[in-house]
C-alpha positions, 0 to 999 in steps of 0.5 A: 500500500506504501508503494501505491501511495508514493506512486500517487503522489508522484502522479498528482505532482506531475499532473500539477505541475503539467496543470501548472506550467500550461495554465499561464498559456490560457490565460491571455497576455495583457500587452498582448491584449493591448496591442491586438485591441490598438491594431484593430482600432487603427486597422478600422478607423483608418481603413473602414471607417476611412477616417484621417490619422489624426481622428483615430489617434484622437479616438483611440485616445478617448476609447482607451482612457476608459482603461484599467490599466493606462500604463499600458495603453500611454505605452502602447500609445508611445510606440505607434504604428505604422500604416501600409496604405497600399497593403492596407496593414497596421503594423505595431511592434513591441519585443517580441510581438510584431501584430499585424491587422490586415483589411480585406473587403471579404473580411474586414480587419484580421490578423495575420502572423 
């Protein structure tokens, strides 16, 4: 019965720490959050709604200072974008992230990798 016991536990620990080590990929990445919403505003407000640059970065301001985390979005605000006119892309990069928003006319606004 010892053997069974020290056999289960070394079982439940595994699984834990499996459980644990996966569990952060669930939960999504605030920044990333963050720089998929700002992608996607700009990708919209510029290519959709066919807006100046001036109004959706004055929009984005507006959107986002309802916020709960405004250090996030000031930085985010600090980066920039850029804006491919031709390709109709919204590209903002930030470490390791490099979000691309592309506007088609079959699908709106979407991401590509």
């Amino acid at each position: 019965m010892h053997k069974f016991l020290k056999n289960f536990y070394y079982i439940i620990t595994a699984i834990s720490l499996i459980f644990f080590l996966k569990i952060n990929y669930i939960f999504a990445d605030e920044t990333l959050i963050g720089l998929n919403a700002s992608a996607k505003h700009y990708c919209t407000c510029l290519f959709i709604s066919n807006m100046e640059q001036e109004y959706c970065d004055t929009s984005y301001d507006l959107i986002m200072s309802a916020s709960t985390n405004n250090d996030l979005f000031k930085q985010i605000k600090m980066l920039g974008y850029e804006a491919d006119f031709e390709k109709k892309e919204i590209i903002i990069e930030y470490e390791d992230y490099n979000i691309k928003s592309t506007f088609s006319e079959e699908t709106g606004c979407y991401f590509k990798k």
